[in-house]
N, CA and C of each residue as an Amber inpcrd file, in Angstrom:
protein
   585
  22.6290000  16.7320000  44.1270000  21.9570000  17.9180000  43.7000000
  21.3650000  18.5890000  44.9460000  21.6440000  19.9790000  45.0190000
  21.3260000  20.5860000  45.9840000  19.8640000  21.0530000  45.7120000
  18.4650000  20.8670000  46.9610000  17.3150000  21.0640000  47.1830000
  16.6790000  21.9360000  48.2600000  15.9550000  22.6790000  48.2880000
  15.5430000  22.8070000  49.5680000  14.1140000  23.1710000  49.8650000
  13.7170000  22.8590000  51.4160000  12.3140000  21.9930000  51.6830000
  11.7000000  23.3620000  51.4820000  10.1920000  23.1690000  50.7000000
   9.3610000  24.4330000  50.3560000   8.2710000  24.2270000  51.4090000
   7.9800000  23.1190000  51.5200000   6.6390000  22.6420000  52.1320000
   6.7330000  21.2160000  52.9060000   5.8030000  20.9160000  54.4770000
   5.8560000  19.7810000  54.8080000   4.5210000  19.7930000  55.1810000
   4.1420000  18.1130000  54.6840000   2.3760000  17.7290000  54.4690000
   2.3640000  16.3080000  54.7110000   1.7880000  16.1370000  56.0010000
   1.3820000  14.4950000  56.2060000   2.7680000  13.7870000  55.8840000
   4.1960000  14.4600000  56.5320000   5.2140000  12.9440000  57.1940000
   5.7530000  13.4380000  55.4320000   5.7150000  13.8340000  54.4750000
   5.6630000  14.0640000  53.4080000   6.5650000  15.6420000  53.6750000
   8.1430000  15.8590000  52.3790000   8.7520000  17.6900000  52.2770000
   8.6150000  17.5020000  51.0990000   7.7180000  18.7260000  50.2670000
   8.3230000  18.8830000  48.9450000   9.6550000  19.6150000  48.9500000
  10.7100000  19.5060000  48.1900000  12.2190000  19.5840000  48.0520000
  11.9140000  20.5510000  46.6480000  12.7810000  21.4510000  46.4860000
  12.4410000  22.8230000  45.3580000  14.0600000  22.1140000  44.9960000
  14.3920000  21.8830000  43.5920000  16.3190000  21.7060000  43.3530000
  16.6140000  22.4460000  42.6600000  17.9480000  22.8180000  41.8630000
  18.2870000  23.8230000  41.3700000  17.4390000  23.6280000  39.9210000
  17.9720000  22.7750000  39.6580000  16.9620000  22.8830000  38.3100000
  15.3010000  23.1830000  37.9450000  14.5990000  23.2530000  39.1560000
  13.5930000  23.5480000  38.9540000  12.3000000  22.3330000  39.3630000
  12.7490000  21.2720000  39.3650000  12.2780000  20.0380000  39.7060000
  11.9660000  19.9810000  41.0610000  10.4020000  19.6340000  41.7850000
  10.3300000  19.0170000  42.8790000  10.2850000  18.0660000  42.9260000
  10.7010000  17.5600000  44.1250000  10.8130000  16.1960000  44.6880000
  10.1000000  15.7110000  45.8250000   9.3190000  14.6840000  46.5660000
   8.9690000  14.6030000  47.1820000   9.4130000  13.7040000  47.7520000
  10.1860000  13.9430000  49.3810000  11.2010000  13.4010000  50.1330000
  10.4910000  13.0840000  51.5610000  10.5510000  12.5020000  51.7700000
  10.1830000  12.2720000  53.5490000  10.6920000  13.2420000  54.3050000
   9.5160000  13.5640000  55.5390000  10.0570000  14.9570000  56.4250000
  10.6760000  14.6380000  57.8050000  10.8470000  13.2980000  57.7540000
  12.2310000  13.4160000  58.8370000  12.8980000  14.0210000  59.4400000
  12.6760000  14.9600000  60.7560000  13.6980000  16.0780000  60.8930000
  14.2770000  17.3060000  59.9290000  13.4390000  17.1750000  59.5200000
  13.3840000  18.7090000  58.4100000  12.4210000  19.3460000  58.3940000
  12.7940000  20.7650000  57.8400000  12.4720000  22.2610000  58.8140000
  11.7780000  22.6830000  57.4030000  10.9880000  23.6410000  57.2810000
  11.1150000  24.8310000  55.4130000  11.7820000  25.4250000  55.7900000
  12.7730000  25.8460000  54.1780000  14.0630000  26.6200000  54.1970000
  15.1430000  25.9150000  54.3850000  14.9820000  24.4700000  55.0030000
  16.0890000  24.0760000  55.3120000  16.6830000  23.0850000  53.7100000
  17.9940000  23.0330000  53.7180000  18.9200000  22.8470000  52.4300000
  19.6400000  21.0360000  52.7070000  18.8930000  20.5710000  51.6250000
  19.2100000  19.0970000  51.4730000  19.5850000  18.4780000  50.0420000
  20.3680000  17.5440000  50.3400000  20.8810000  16.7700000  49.0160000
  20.0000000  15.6390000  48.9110000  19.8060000  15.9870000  47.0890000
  18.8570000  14.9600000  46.6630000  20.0530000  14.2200000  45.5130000
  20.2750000  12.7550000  46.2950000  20.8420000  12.2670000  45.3960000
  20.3230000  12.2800000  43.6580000  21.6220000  11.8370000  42.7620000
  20.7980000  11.8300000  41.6060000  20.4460000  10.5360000  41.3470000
  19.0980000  10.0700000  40.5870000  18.4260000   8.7550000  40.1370000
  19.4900000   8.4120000  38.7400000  19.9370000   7.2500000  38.7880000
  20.5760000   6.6060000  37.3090000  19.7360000   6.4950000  36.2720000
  19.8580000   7.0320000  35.4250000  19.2250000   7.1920000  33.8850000
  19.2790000   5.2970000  33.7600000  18.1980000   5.4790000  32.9170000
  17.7420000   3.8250000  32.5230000  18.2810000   4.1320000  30.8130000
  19.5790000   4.1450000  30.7190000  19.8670000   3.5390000  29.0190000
  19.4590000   2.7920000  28.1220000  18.9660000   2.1220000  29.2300000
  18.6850000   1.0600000  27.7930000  17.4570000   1.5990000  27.5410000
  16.2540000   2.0860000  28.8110000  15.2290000   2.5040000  27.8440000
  14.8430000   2.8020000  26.3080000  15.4440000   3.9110000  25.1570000
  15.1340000   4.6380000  24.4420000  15.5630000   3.4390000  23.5580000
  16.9250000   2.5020000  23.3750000  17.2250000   1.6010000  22.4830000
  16.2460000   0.9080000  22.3090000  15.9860000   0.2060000  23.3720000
  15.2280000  -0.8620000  23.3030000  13.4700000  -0.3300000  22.5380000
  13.4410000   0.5470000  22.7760000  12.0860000   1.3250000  22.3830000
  12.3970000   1.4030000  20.6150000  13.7370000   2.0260000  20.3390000
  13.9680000   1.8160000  18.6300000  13.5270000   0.2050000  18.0340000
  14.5870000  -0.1840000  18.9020000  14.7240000  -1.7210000  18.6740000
  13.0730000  -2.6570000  18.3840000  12.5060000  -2.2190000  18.8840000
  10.7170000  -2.4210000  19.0870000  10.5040000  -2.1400000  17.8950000
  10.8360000  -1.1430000  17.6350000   9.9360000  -0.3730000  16.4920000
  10.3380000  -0.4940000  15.4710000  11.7210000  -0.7800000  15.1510000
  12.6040000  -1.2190000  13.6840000  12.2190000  -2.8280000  13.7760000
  12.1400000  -3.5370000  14.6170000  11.5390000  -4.9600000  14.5250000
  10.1220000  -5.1140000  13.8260000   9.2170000  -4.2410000  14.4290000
   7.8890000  -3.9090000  13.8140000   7.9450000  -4.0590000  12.3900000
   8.5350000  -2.6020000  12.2060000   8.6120000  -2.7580000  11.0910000
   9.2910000  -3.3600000   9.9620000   9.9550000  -4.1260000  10.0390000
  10.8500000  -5.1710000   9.5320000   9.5140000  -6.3530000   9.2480000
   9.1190000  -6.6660000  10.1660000   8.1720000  -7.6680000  10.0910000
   6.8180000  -7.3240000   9.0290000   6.5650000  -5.9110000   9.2450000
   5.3570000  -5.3290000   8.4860000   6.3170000  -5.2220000   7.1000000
   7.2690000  -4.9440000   6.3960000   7.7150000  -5.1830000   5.0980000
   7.7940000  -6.6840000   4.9090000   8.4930000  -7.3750000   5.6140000
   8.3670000  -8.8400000   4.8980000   7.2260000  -9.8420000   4.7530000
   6.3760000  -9.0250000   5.6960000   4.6490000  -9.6380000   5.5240000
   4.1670000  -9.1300000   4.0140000   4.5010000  -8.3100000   3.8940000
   4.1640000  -7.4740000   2.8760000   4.8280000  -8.1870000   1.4820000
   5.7880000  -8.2970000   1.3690000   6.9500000  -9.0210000   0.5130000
   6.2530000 -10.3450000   0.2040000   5.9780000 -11.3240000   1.0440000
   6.1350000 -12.4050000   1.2000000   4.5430000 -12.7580000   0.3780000
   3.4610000 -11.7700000   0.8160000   2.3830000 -11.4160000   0.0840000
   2.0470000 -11.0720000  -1.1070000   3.2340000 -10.2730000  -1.7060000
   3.2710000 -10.1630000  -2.8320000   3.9900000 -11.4270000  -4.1020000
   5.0530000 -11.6160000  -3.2080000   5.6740000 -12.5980000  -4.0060000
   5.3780000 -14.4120000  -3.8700000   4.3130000 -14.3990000  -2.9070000
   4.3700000 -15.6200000  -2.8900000   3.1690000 -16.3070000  -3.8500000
   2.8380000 -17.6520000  -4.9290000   2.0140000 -18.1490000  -5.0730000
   1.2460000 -18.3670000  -4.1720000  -0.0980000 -17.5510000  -5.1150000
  -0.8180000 -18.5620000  -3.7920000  -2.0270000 -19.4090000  -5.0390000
  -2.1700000 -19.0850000  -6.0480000  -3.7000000 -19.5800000  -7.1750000
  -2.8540000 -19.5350000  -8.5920000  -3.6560000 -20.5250000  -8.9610000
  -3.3020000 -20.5870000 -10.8620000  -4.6470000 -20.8140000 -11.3220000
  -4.5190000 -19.4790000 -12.8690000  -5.5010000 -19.6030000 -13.5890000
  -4.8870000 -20.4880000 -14.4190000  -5.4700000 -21.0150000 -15.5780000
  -5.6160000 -21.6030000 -16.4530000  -6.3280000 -21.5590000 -17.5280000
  -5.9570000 -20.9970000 -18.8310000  -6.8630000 -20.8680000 -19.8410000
  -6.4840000 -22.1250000 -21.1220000  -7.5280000 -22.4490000 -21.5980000
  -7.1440000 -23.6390000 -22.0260000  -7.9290000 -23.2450000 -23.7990000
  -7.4100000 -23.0080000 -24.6340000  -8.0550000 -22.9500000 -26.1600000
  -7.4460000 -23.7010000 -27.0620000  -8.0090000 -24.7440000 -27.4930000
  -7.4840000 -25.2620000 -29.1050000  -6.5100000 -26.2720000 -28.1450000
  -5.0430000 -25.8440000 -29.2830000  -4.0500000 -26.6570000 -28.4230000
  -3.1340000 -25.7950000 -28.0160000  -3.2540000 -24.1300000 -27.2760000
  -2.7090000 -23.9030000 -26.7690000  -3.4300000 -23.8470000 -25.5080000
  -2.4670000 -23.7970000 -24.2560000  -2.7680000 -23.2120000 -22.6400000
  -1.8890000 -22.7660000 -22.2590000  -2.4410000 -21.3210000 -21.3730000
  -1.6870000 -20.6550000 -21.0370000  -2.1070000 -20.6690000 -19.0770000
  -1.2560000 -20.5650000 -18.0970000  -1.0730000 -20.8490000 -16.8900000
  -0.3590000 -19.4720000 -16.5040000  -1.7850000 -19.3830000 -15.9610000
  -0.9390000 -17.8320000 -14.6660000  -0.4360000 -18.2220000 -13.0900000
   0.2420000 -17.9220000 -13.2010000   0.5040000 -17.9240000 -11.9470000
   0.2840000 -16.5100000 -10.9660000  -0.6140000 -16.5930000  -9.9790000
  -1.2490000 -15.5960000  -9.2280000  -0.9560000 -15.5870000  -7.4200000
  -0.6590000 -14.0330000  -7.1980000  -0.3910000 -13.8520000  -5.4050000
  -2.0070000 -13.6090000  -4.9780000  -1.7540000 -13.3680000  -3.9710000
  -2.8580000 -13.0970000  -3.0820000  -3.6410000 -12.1460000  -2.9130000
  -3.2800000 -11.2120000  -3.7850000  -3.5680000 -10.0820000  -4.2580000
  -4.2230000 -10.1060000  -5.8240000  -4.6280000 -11.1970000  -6.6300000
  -4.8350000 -11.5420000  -7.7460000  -3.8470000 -10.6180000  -8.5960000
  -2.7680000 -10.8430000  -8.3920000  -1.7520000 -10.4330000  -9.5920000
  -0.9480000 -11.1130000 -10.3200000  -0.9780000 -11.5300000 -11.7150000
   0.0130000 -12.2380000 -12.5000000   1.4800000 -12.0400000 -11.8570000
   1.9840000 -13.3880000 -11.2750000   3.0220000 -13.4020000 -11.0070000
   4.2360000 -14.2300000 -11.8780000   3.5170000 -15.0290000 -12.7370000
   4.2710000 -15.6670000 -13.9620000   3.7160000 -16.2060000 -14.8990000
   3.7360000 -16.7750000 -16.1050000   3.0190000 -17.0440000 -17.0980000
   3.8490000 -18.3580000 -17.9280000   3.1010000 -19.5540000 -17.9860000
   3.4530000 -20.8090000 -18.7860000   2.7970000 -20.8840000 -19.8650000
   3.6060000 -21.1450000 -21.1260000   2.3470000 -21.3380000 -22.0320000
   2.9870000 -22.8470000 -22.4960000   2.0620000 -23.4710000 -22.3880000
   2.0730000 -25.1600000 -23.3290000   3.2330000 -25.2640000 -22.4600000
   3.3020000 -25.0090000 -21.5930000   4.8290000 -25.8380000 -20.6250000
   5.8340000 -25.1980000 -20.7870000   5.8550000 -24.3550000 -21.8420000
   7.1400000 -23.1470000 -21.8510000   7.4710000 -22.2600000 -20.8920000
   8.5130000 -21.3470000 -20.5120000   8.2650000 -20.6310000 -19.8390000
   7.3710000 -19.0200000 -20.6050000   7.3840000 -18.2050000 -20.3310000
   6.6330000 -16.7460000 -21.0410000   7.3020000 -16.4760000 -22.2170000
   6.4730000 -16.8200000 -23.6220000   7.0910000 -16.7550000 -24.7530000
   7.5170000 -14.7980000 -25.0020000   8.1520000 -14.7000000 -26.1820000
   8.9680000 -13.3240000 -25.9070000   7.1470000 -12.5110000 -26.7450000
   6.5730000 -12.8780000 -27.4990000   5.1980000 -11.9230000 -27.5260000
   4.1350000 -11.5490000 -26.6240000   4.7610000 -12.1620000 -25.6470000
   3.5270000 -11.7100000 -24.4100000   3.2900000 -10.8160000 -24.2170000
   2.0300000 -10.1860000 -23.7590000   2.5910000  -8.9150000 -23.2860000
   2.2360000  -8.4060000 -21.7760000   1.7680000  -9.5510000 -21.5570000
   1.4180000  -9.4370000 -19.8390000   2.9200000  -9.4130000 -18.8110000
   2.5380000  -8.3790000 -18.6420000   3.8400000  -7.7540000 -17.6020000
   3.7080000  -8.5560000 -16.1150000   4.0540000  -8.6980000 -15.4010000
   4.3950000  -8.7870000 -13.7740000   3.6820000  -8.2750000 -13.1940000
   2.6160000  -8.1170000 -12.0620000   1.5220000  -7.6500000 -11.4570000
   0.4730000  -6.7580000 -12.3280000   0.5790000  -7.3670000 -13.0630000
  -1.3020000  -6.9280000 -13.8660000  -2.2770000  -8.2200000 -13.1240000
  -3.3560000  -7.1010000 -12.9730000  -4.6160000  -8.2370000 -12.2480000
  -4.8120000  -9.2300000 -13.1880000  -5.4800000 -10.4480000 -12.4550000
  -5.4340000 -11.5960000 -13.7550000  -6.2340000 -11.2590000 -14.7370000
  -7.3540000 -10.6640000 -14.1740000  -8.8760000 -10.5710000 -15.2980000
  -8.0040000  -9.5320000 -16.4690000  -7.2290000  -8.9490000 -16.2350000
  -7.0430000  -8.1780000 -18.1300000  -6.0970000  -9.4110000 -18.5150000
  -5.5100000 -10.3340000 -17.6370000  -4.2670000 -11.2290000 -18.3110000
  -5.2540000 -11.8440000 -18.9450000  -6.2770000 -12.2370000 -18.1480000
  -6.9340000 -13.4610000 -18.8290000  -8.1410000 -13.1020000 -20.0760000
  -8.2040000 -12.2140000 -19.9480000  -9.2440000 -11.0740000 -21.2050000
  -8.3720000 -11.0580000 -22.1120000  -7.0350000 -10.7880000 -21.9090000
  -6.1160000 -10.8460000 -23.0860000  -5.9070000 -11.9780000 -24.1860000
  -5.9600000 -13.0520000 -22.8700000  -5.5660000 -14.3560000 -23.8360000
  -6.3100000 -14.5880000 -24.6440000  -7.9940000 -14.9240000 -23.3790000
  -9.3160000 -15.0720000 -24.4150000  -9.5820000 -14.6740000 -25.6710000
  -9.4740000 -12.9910000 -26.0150000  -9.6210000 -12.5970000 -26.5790000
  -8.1070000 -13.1000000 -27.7710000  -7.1770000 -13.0930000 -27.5580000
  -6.5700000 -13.7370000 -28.7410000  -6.9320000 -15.2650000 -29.3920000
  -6.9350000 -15.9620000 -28.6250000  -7.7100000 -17.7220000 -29.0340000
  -9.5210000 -16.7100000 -29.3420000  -9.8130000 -16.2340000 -28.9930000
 -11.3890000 -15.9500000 -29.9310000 -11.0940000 -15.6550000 -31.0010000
 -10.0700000 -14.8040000 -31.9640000  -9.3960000 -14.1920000 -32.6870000
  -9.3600000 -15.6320000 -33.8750000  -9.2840000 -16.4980000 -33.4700000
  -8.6650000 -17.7910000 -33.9720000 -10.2360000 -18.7930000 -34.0940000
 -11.0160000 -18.2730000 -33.5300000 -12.5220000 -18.9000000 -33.1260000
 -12.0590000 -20.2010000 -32.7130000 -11.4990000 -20.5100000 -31.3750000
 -11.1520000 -21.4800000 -31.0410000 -12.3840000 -21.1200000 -29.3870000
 -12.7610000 -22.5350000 -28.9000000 -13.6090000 -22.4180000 -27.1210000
 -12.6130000 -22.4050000 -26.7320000 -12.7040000 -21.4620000 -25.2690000
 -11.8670000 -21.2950000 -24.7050000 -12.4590000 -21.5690000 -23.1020000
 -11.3750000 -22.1570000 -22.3870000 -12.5070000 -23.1090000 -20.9030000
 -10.9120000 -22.5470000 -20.2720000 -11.3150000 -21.8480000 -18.4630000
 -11.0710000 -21.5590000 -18.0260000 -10.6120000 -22.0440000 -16.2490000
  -9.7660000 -22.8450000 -16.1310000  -9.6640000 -23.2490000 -14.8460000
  -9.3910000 -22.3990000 -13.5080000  -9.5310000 -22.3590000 -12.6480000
  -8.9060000 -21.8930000 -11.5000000  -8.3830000 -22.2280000  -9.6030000
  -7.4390000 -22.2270000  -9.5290000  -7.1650000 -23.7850000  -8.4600000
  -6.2820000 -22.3780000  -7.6160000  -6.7060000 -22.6740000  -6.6340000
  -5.7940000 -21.8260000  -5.6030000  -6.0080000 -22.4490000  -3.9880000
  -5.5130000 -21.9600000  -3.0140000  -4.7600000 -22.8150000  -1.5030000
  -5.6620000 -23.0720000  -0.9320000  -7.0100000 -21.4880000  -1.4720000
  -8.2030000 -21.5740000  -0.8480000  -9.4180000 -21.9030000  -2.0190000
 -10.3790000 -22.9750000  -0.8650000 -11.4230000 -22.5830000  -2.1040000
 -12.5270000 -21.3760000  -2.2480000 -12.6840000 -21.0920000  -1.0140000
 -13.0330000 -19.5410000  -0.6750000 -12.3880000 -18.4740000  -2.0040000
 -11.1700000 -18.2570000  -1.8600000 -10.4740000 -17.4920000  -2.4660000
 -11.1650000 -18.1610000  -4.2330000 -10.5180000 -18.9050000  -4.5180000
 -10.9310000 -19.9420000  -5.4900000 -12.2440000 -19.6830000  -6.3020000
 -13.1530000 -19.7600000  -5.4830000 -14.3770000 -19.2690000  -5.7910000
 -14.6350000 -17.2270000  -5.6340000 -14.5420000 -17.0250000  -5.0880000
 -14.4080000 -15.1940000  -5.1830000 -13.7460000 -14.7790000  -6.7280000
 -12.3570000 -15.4200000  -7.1890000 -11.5330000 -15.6680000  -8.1720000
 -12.4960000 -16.0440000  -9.3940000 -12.7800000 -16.9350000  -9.4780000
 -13.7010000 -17.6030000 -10.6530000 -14.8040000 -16.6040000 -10.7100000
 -15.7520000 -16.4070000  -9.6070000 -16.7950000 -15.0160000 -10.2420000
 -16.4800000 -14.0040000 -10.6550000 -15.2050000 -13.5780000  -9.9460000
 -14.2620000 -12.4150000 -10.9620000 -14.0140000 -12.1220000 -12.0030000
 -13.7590000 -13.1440000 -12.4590000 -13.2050000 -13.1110000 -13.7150000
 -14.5070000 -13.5580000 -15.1030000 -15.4720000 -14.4330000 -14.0810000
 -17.4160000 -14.5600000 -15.0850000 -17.8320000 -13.0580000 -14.8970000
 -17.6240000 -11.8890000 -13.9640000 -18.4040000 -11.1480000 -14.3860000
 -17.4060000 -10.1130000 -15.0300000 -16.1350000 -10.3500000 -15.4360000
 -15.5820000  -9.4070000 -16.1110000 -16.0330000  -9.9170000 -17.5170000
 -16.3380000 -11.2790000 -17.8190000 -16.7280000 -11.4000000 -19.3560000
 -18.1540000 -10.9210000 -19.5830000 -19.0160000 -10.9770000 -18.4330000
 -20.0130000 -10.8480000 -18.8120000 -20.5230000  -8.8140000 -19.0090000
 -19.6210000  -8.4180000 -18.0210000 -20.0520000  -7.0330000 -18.7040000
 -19.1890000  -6.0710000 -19.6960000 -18.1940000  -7.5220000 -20.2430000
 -17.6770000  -6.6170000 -21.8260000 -18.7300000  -6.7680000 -22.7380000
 -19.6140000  -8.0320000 -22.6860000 -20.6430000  -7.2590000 -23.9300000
 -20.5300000  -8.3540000 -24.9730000 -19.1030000  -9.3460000 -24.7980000
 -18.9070000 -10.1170000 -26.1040000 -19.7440000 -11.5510000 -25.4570000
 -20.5780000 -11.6490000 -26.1750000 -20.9600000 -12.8330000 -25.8070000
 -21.3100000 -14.4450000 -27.0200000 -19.9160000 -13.7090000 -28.4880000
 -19.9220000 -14.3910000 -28.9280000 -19.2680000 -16.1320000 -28.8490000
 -18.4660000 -15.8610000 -28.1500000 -17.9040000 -17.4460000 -27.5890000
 -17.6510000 -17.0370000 -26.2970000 -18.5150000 -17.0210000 -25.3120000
 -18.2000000 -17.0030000 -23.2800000 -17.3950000 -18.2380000 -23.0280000
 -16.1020000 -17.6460000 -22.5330000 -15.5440000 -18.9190000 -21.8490000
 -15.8450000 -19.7340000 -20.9220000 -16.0210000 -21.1890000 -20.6450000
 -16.5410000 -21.9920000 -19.4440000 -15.4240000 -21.0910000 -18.6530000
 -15.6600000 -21.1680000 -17.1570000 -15.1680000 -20.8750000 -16.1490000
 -15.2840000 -21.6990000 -14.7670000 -14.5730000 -22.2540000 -14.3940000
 -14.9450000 -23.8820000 -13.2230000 -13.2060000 -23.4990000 -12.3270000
 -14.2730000 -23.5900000 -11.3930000 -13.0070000 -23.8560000 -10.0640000
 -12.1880000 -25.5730000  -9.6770000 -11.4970000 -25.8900000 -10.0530000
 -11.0180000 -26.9730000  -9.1190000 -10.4190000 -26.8700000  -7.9430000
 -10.7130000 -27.8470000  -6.9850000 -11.0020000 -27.6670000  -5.7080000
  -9.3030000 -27.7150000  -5.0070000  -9.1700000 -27.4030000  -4.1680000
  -7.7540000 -27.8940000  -3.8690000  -7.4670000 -29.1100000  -3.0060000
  -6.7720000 -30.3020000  -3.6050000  -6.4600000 -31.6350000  -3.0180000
  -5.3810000 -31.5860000  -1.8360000  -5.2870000 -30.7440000  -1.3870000
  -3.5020000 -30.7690000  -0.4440000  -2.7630000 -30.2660000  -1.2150000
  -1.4980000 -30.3910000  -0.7130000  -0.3420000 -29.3290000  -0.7700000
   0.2580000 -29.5110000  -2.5150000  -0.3400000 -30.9380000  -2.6670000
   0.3830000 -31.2110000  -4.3810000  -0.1210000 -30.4450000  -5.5380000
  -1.7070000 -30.6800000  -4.9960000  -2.2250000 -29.2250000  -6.2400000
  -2.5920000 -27.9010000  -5.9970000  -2.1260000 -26.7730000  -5.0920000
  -1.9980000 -25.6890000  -5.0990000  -0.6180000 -25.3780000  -5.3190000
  -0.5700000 -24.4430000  -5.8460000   0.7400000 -23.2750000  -6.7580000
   1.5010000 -23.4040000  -5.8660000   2.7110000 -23.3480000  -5.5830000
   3.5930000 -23.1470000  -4.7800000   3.7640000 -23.9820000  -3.7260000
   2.7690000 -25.0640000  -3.7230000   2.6580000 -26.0010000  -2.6640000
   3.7490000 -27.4430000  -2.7820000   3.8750000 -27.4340000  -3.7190000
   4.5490000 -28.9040000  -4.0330000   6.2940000 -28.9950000  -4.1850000
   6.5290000 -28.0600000  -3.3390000   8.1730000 -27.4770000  -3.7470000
   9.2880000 -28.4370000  -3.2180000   8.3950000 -29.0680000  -1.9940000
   9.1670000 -30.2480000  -1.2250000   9.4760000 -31.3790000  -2.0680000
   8.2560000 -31.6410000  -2.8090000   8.0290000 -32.9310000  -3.5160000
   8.9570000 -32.6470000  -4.7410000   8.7830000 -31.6760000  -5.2120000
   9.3370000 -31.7310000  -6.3980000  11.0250000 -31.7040000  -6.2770000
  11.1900000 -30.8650000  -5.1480000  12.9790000 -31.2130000  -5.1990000
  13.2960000 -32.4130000  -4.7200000  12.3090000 -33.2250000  -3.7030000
  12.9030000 -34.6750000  -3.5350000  13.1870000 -35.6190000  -4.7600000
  12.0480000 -35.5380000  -5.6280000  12.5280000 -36.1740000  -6.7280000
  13.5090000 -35.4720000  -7.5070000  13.8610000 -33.9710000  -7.3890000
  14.8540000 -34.3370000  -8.1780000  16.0950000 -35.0130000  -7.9200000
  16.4520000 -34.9270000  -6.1980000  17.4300000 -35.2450000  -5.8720000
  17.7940000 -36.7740000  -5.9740000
């Protein structure tokens, strides 16, 4: 690319090129006015990929964090009336992620859908076993007992400011023992035996 010297400053030519670009070249035997080739610099290609590549990785990682959050067990409620119980299964996000009743899988009258917060799942049930005037006692076991406990007051002060305080369900955290009694924890164990 053809340049030529505008200015020389301290051993230092600024170079004017056709395109409009200065350059700053060493003044070596060069004059102003005088006409020099400025080689061209090789474009760095890979730059801009690798910059996508960054950023589609990012975000790849920020959806399956996300995914993995939603879909993974992490707590089970437990409502226990008469001789039925019903078992939620809950993410990390306190959302019904599946429902056992008496060891069944989700009978076809349910009507708790797939990410409803637990407290209306579990207001629901209550309120059907009250229906029946059966006590109704309330477990809750999750990875954390932190969580565990936040969970259990959740769901005592959703009964306590509906107002019904004709049969209040017990409500008790059990603690978590290791990997065998939290939700989703025992997946190893359980396929070894089946195998």
């Amino acid at each position: 690319m053809r340049a030529i010297i505008t200015d020389i400053r301290a051993g230092k030519a600024a170079a004017l090129a056709e395109d409009g670009t200065v350059y700053l070249v060493d003044a070596k035997n060069r004059a102003v006015g005088q006409e020099i080739r400025i080689p061209a610099k090789r474009r760095r290609r890979w730059k801009k990929p690798l910059t996508w590549a960054a950023c589609v990785a990012v975000l790849c990682g920020m959806a399956t964090t996300g995914v993995y959050a939603a879909y993974e067990p992490y707590a089970s409620v437990s409502v226990v009336g008469g001789t039925d119980s019903v078992e939620y299964t809950v993410n990390r996000f306190d959302q019904v992620l599946g429902t056992r009743v008496s060891g069944k899988e989700q009978p076809p009258d349910s009507k708790i859908p797939r990410f409803v917060h637990i407290d209306k799942a579990v207001e629901h049930t209550v309120r059907q076993e009250a229906k029946e005037g059966e006590s109704v006692s309330i477990t809750v076991t999750s990875r954390s007992s932190g969580h565990a406990e936040r969970l259990r007051e959740h769901i005592d002060d959703r009964f306590r400011q509906s107002g019904d305080e004709r049969n209040p369900p017990e409500v008790r955290v059990q603690p978590p023992q290791g990997a065998g009694n939290a939700p989703g924890g025992s997946r190893q164990s359980e396929s070894a035996e089946q195998a």
